[in-house]
Each structure stands twice: as C-alpha cells, then as structure tokens.
N, C-alpha and C positions, 0 to 999 in steps of 0.2 A: 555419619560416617559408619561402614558395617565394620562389623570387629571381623577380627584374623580368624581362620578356621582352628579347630581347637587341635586339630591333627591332621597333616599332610598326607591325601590319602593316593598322591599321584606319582609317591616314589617307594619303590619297596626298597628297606634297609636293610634286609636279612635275607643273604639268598648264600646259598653253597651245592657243592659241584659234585660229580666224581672223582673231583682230586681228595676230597676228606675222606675217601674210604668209608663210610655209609650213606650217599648219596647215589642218584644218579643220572646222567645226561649233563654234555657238552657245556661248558660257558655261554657258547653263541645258541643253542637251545633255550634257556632261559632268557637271553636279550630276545630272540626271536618271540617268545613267549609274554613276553613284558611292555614291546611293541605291541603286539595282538591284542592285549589288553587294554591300550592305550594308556599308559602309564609313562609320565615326564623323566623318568630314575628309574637305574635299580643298581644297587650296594652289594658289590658279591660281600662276604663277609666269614671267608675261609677260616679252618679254626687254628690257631698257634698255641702249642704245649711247651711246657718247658719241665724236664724230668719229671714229667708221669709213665707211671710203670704197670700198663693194662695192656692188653692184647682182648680183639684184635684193635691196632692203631686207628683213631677215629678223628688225626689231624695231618696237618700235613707236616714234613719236613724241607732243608734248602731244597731238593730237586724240584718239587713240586711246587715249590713260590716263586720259584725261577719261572717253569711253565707255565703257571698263573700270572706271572705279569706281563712275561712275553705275546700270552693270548690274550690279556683283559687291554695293553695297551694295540694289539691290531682291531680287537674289536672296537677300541673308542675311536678310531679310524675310519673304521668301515661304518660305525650308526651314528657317529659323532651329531651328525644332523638332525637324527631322526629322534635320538634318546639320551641322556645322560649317563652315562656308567660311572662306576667308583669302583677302586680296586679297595676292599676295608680287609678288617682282618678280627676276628672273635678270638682275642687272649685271654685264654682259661688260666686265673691265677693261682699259684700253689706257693703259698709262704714261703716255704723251705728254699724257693728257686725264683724268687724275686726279682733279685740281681740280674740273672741269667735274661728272666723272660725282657725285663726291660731293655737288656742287650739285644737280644734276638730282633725285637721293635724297631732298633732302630738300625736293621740293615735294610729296611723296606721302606719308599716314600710313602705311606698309607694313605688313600683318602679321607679314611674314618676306621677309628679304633674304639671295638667293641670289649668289654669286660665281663667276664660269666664266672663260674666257677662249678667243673663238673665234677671233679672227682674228691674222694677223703684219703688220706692214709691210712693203710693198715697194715700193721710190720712189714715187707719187703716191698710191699706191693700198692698200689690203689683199687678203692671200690669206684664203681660208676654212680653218682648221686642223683642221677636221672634214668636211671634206668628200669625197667618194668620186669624182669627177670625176676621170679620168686627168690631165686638164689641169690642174688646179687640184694634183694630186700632183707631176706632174712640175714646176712653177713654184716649189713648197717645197721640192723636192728639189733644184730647182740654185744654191738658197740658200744650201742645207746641214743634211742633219736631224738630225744634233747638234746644232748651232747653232743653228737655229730649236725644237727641243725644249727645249734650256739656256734658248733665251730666253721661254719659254711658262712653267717653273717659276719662272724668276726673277719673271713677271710676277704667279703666283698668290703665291710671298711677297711680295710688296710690298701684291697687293690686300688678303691677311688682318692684315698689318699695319696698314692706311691706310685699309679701309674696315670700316666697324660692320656685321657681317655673322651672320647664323645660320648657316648651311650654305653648304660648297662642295659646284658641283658637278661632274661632267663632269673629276676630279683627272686622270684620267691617259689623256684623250680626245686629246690632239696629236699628229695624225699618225693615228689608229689603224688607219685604212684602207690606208695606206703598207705594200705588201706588207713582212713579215718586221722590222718596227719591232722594237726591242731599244731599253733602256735605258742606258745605259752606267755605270759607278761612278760620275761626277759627277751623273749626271740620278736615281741610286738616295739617293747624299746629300743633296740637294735634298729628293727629298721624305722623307725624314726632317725633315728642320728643318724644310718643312710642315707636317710633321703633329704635329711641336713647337708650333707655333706656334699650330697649330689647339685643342690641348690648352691652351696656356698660356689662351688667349684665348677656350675653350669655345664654338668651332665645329662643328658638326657635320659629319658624311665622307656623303656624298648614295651609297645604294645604287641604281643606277638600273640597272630591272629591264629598260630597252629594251633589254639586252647580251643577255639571253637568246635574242632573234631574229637578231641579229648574231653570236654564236659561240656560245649554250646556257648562258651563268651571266650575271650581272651585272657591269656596271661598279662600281668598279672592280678590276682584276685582285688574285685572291685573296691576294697577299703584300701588297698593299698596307692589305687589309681587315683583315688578319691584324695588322699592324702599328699601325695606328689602334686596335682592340679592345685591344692589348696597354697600350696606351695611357688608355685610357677612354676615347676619344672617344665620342661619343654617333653611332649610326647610324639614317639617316632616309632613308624608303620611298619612294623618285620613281619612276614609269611613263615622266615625261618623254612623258606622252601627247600628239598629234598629233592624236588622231581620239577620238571620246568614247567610243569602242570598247574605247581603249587604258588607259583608268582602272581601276588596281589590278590592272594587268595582271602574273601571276608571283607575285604578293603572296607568295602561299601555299605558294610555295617557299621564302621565304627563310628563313626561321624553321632547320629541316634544313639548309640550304646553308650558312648560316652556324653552325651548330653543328660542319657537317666542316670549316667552314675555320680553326677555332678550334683543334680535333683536332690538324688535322694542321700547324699552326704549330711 
C-alpha cells in the first residue's frame, strides 16, 4: 500500500487580491492562473484585522468582504467544474482585541481560517513585524527583539488556543528581515508548545513557498518543519501569492525538500 503524499501540492492555500491593499490583480486572475497551472484548489485567504492602528491599511474591511464573497461565490459558479475555490480568510491576531476579532469571524461562512500575527504594539500605534523597511526594523529593535519575538510567540499560543482555526501561518515570520535574527531557548520552547498545541488541536503548519525568493526554501525554517512532521501535523501548500503570477509558485519543489528535511532530522 503507497503512503499518502507528505504535502498536497495541487491546491494552493494562500492566495490574496487587490482587495488587501498590497496585492495585485482580480480574484478571477488568480483562478485563471491556477487553472493554467493545473492545480485541483486554490484558497483565497484575505487578510482580517481587528483594531490595528498602521497605515497604509494592508487588510480588508466589511465593504470589501462583502465584494469578496459576492465575487469568490460567482467565481465558484463559473469554475465550479474546472477547480476548487475556497473563500478563507488570514486573521492577524492581536491580544488586546480578541473578543472583537472572534466576532468579526463569525459574520463570514469561511472555507478555511488562517491565523498569523503581523503587527506589535507601540504606544498609540502598531509596528509592522514583517516588514523589510529599515525604519520600521530599527523601531522593533529599540523595543527589544527578544522581547517583541517572546511576545509574537505568546500571541500565536493564545490565537491557536482561543481561535477556531485550520492553519497557521507565517510561524516563524517575526522579525525575519532583522539582519542575523536568532531564536533563543525561550523563543525555541515556545514554539514547541506551539506546535503542541497545534497537534492537540489539529492545526495545520502553512508551507509557504514565498521563502524560496527570499533566501531559496520555504518558510518556515527547516527545524521547525522537521519538528511539526515529527509530530503529525498536517502540512498545507501556500504561495501566499501577491500577483496571479505567483499561484503555485515552487509547488513542485516541495514534495523533494521536504523529503531531505525529514532525512536529515
């Protein structure tokens, strides 16, 4: 009997629009794109904030989830045959506004609900924790990047605890751009009890193949994939595409990449 593949590489789960305000090209763009590619799915996976306070806005609000659903269910109409669609949704969680975001969750039927965590507090305001802007590095750095890291893992155990969620994603995205980032033993046992958590509560660990253009493999970093596998987690195929270009981008590597990174565990 052949065993199951180790990762689904014929649906992409991470895809967004121009409706998030830093993307770009149509919903039907990307389906078009994802057809061409021959791919069985594809997961838009829109972003949902709840009181963060950055500019310029890089999620959507109701007008725009309205337009989003009203286009993603004509599209499952119109490829129904051809493709799979899923309307999901990338809820950025932020402590302080829990309550709210859980609320917000559930005026939407989701296909699939994703969990990340972009931003930190800093008095009035938030910083961007993904973001490559010198400026925006050096403001998280005189906060403290232990400390704003510790508090980035704390905030994804709380989200996988507190919110009904399929996949995380973007686990070990905080900071990454911060020259010479290191984990340290508190932020290495963190995500263990993560990815505890993740297992108890049959979460999935988001492969997201945007890493490949940013340093040549995939997020997230290969001990950590290594540890989730050890685990059973279930591993699920995001491009985290931008541009309709970007759908199922890498796919075709993982399959191999995650074979050596089982190896050499």
């Amino acid at each position: 009997m052949s065993l199951p593949p180790i990762i689904d590489i014929t649906t992409d789960g991470h895809v967004h629009t121009h409706l998030c305000n830093h993307a770009v090209g149509e919903m039907e763009e990307y389906v078009e794109h994802a057809v061409a590619q021959g791919l069985r799915g594809i997961t838009f996976l829109e972003h949902l904030e709840a009181e963060i306070r950055y500019q310029p806005r890089s999620w959507l609000e109701k007008e725009e989830f309205d337009i989003y659903f009203r286009e993603g269910e004509r599209l499952k109409h119109r490829f129904g045959s051809v493709i799979k669609i899923r309307l999901g949704v990338e809820a950025g969680y932020n402590p302080a506004a829990s309550n709210l975001l859980r609320e917000k969750l559930s005026h939407y039927p989701w296909d699939r609900i994703g969990i990340s965590c972009h931003f930190h507090p800093q008095g009035e305001v938030h910083r961007n924790l993904l973001s490559r802007r010198r400026e925006s590095l050096d403001q998280l750095a005189a906060i403290g990047v232990d400390f704003v890291v510790t508090q980035y893992f704390d905030a994804l155990l709380e989200a996988v605890d507190f919110i009904d969620c399929d996949v995380l994603c973007h686990l070990d995205a905080v900071l990454r751009h911060y020259p010479g980032i290191r984990f340290n033993t508190e932020h290495q046992q963190q995500i263990a009890a993560l990815l505890d958590a993740m297992q108890a509560k049959g979460v999935a660990l988001e492969i997201n193949t945007s890493g490949f253009d940013y340093r040549g493999s995939p997020f997230p970093t290969p001990w950590i994939i290594a540890a989730a596998m050890e685990r059973g987690i279930p591993l699920s195929a995001g491009s985290d595409a931008h541009r309709p270009e970007d759908v199922g981008r890498y796919f075709d590597r993982l399959p191999d990449y995650l074979v050596q990174v089982a190896a050499q565990s």
